[in-house]
C-alpha positions in Angstrom: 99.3 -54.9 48.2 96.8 -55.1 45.4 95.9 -52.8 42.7 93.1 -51.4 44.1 95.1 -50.5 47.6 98.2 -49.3 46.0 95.3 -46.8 43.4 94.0 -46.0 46.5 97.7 -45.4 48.4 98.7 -43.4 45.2 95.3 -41.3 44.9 95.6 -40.3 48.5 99.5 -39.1 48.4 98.5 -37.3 45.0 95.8 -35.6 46.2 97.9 -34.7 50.1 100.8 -33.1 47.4 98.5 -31.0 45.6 96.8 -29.7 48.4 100.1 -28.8 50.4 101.6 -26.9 47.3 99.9 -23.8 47.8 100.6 -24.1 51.4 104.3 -23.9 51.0 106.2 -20.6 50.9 109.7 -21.7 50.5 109.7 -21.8 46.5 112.5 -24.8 46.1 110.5 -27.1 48.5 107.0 -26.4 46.8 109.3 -27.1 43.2 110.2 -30.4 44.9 106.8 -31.3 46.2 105.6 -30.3 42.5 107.7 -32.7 40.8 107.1 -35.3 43.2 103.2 -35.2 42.6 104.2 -35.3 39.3 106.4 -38.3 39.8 103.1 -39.9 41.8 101.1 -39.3 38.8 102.6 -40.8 36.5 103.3 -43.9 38.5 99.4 -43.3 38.9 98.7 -43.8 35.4 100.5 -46.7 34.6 98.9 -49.1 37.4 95.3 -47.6 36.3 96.4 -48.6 32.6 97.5 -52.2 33.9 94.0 -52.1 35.8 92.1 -51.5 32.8 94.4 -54.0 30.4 93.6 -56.7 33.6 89.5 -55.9 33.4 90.0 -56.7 29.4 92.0 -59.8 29.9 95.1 -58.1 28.3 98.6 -58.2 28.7 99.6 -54.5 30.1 100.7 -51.8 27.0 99.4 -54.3 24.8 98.3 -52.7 22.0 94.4 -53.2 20.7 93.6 -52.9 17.3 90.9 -49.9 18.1 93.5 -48.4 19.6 96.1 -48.3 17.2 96.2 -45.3 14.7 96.3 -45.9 10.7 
């Protein structure tokens, strides 16, 4: 699976979490559901960040010197 499918995959399970939250009444499960969204998100983040550092020809995390703080 690419990058864009697995963005795509990722965006769709995020959004599906979010919307079934306030849906929930049992407290623990919604908790669960939360942090799992959560969870999504973050693994989000990081293949949108390797997305962008592949569009600029960079390694991923690799630092670039407009980025770094002095």
């Amino acid at each position: 699976m690419g990058h864009r499918e697995e963005l795509q995959r990722l965006q769709h399970q995020f959004e599906l979490a979010n919307r079934a939250i306030p849906l929930i009444s049992d407290e623990a499960t919604a908790e669960r559901l939360a942090r799992f969204a959560d969870e999504i998100k973050g693994r989000l983040d990081k293949l949108q960040a390797a997305a962008l550092c592949e569009q600029t020809s960079r390694p991923a995390f690799e630092a670039a010197p407009h980025w770094e703080v002095q």
